[in-house]
Structure formats: structure tokens, C-alpha cells
C-alpha positions as CSV (number, residue, x, y, z in Angstrom):
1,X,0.0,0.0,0.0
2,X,1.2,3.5,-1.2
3,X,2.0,5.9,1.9
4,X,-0.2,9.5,1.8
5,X,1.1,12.5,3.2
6,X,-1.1,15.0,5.3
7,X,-1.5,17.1,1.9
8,X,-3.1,14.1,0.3
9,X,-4.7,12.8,2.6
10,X,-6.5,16.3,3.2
11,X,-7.4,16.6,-0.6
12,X,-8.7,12.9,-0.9
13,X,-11.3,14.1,1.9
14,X,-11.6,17.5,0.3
15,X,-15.5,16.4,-0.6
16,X,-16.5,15.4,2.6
17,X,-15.2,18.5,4.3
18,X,-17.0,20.6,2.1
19,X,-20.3,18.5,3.3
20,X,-19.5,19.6,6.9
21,X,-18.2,23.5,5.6
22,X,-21.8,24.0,3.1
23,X,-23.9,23.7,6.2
24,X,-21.8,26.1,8.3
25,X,-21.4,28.7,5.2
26,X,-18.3,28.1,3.4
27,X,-16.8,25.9,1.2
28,X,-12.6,25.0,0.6
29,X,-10.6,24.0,-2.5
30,X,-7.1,22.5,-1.9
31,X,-4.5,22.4,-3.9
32,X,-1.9,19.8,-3.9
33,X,1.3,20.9,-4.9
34,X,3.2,17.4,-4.9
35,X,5.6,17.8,-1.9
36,X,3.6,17.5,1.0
37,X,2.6,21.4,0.6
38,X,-0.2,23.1,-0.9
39,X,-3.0,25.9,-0.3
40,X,-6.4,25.6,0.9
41,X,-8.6,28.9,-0.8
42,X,-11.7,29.6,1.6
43,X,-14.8,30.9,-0.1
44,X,-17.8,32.4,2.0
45,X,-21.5,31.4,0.5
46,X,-23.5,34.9,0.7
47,X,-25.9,35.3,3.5
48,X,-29.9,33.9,2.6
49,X,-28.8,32.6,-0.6
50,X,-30.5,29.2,-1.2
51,X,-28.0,26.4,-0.2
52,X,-28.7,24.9,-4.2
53,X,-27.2,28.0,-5.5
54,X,-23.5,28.6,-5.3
55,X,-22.9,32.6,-4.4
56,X,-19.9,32.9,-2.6
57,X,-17.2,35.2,-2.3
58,X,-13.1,34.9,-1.7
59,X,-12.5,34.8,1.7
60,X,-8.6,33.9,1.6
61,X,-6.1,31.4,1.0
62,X,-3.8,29.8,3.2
63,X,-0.6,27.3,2.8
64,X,-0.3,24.4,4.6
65,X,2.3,21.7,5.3
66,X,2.4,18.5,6.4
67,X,4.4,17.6,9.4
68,X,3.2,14.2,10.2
69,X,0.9,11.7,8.8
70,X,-2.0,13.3,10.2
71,X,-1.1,17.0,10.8
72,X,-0.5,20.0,8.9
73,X,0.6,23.3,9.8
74,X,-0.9,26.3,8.4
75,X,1.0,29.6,7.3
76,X,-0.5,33.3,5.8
77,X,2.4,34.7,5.1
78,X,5.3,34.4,7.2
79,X,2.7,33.8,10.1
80,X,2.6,30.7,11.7
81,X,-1.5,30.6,12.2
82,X,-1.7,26.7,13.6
83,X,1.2,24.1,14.0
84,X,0.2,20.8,14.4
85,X,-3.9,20.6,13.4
86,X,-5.6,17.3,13.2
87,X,-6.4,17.1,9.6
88,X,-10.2,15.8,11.4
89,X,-10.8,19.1,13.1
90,X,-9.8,21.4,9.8
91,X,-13.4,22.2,9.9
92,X,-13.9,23.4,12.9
93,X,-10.5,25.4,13.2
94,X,-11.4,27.3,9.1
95,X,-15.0,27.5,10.9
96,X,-13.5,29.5,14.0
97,X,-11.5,31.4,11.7
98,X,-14.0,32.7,9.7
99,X,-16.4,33.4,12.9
100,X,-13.3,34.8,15.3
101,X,-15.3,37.8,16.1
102,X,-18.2,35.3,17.6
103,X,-15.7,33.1,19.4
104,X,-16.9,31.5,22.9
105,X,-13.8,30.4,25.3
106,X,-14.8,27.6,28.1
107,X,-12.8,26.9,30.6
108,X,-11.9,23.6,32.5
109,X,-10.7,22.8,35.8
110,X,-8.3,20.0,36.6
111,X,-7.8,19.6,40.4
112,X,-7.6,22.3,43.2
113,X,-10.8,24.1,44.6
114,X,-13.0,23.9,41.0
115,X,-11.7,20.1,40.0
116,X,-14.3,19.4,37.3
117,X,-15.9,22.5,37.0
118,X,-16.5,23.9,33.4
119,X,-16.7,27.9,33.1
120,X,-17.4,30.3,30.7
121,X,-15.1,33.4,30.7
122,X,-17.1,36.3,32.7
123,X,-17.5,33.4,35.4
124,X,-13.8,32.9,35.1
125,X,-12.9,36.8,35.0
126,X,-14.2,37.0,38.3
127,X,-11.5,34.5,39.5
128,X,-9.0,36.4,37.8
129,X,-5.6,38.1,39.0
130,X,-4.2,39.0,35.6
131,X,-3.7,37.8,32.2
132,X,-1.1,36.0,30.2
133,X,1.0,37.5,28.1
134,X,0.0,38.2,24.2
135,X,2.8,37.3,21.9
136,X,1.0,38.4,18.8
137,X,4.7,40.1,17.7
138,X,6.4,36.7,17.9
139,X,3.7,34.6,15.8
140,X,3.4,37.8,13.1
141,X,7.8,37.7,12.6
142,X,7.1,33.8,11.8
143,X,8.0,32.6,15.2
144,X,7.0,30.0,17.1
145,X,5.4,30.5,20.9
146,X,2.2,29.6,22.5
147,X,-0.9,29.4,20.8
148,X,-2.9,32.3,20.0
149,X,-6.2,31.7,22.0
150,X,-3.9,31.4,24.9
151,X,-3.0,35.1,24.7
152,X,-4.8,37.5,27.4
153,X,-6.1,34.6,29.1
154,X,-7.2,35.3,32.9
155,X,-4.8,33.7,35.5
156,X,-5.9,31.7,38.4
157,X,-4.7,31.3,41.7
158,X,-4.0,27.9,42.8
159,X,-3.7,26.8,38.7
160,X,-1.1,26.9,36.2
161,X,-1.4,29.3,33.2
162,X,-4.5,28.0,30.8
163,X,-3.1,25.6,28.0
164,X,-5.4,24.6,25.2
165,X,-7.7,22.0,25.4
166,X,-10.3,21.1,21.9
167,X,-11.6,23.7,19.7
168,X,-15.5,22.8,18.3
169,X,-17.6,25.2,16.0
170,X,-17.8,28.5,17.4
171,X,-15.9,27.2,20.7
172,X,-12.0,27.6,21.8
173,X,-11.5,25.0,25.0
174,X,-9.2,25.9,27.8
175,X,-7.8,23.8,30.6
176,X,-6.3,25.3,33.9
177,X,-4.0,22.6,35.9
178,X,-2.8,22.6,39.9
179,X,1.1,21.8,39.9
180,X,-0.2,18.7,41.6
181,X,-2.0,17.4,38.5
182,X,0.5,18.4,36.0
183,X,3.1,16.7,37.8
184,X,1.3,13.2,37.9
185,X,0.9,13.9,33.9
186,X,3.5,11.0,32.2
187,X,5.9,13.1,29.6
């Protein structure tokens, strides 16, 4: 059997994302170039157009690279905008993209006082002492740091800094650890 890299693998499927992308208003072409690289081009449908009728508009087109069987990395520019995505949540994260401004973060508790707790950020504001750090500067020189959704996240007492969780449609997942926890975590 013939090994697939991420880039192919990602256009085989290129149909069946674009069942899950019509439904949530957009619609992807990829484009293999041969080398385990290529683009993906996001189109928009137009608001209230019937879902039959193709009206769309450009939205953007982004490289991407492979960097392991299952994961790409995805570049505008010299900007690093995800390293590492699960070619099975490409939906979701072009989805979130396009929908940024409407973006819910959740937070979830792992040991300590709220062990198991879920929160949603005003509830987790109110727990707050400060905020991380936002390293926009780094990711826009092409540079690698933390993820973006874990820039001016509120701090907890008693829990590490927030690392990322899941993303679903329209929802970013963040995960706040006691030492304790992360400690007992195997490397």
C-alpha cells in the first residue's frame, strides 16, 4: 500500500469536508502541490442565498504543510496561524476562523478548589488576577510560541497558566492545571 502524506490525505477528503463546511457557510478548494505542501482557498456562501445556489465570495487562501501523517501546519504569510492541526478538526479550526469575532472560550478545571468545573469566561474573569501574556509580535515575525487563543487569558490562583484543550464550532477549550496534577501527567 502506497504511503499518503497529510496534503493528500487532506485533498482525498476535500469532498467530505466541504459536506460539513456548506452547512456552516463556506466551502474550501485545496490544492496539492506534490511535496507534501499546498494551499487551501476559503470561499464564503453569501448570507440567505439558497444552499442549491453557489454565491460565494473569496474569503482567503492559506498554505499548509504537512508535518506528520496526520497534521499539517498552516501559514498566511510568514505567520505561523496553527502548527500541528488534526487534519479531522480542519473544519472546525477554518469555521472558528472565519467566525473569530463570535468566538466562545470555556474553561476547564483540573484539580484544586473547581476540580471538574466547566466555566465560561465572565464566570472565570471573576477568578481572575491578571492575564497572560499576548505574543502576537512573535507569531506575526514567523515565530513559534504559544498558541494564540492562549494570549490574554485570565490567570488563576492555585492553577497553572491556561493551556489549550479542543476547539468545536464557534468554541475555543481551555484547561487550567494545579502543579499537583500536572506533575502526575506521564511526559
Amino acid at each position: 500500500m502506497e504511503h499518503k502524506t497529510a496534503v493528500e490525505k487532506l485533498k482525498e477528503h476535500e469532498y467530505d469536508i466541504n459536506l460539513k463546511a456548506g452547512i456552516r457557510g463556506f466551502k474550501i478548494d485545496i490544492t496539492d502541490n506534490g511535496d507534501n505542501t499546498g494551499t487551501i482557498t476559503i470561499w464564503r456562501f453569501k448570507n440567505n442565498t439558497p444552499k442549491f445556489i453557489d454565491v460565494r465570495t473569496f474569503a482567503e487562501t492559506l498554505n499548509i504543510e504537512g508535518i506528520a501523517d496526520f497534521q499539517v501546519s498552516i501559514k498566511k504569510e510568514n505567520e505561523i496561524l496553527e502548527d500541528g492541526l488534526f487534519l479531522d478538526k480542519i473544519t472546525k479550526w477554518i469555521y472558528n476562523r472565519l467566525n473569530n469575532k463570535n468566538i466562545e472560550f470555556m474553561y476547564e478545571f483540573v484539580g484544586g478548589k473547581y476540580n471538574g468545573q466547566t466555566m465560561t469566561k465572565a464566570e472565570v474573569e471573576t477568578l481572575s488576577h491578571g492575564l497572560t501574556e499576548d505574543l502576537t509580535h512573535i507569531r506575526q515575525k514567523g515565530g513559534t510560541c504559544q498558541r494564540k487563543e492562549l494570549d490574554n487569558q485570565p490567570l488563576v490562583d492555585g492553577y497553572l497558566s491556561p493551556m489549550f484543550s479542543h476547539i468545536d464550532y464557534g468554541l475555543v477549550y481551555l484547561q487550567y492545571e494545579t502543579q499537583e496534577v500536572y506533575n502526575t501527567v506521564p511526559d
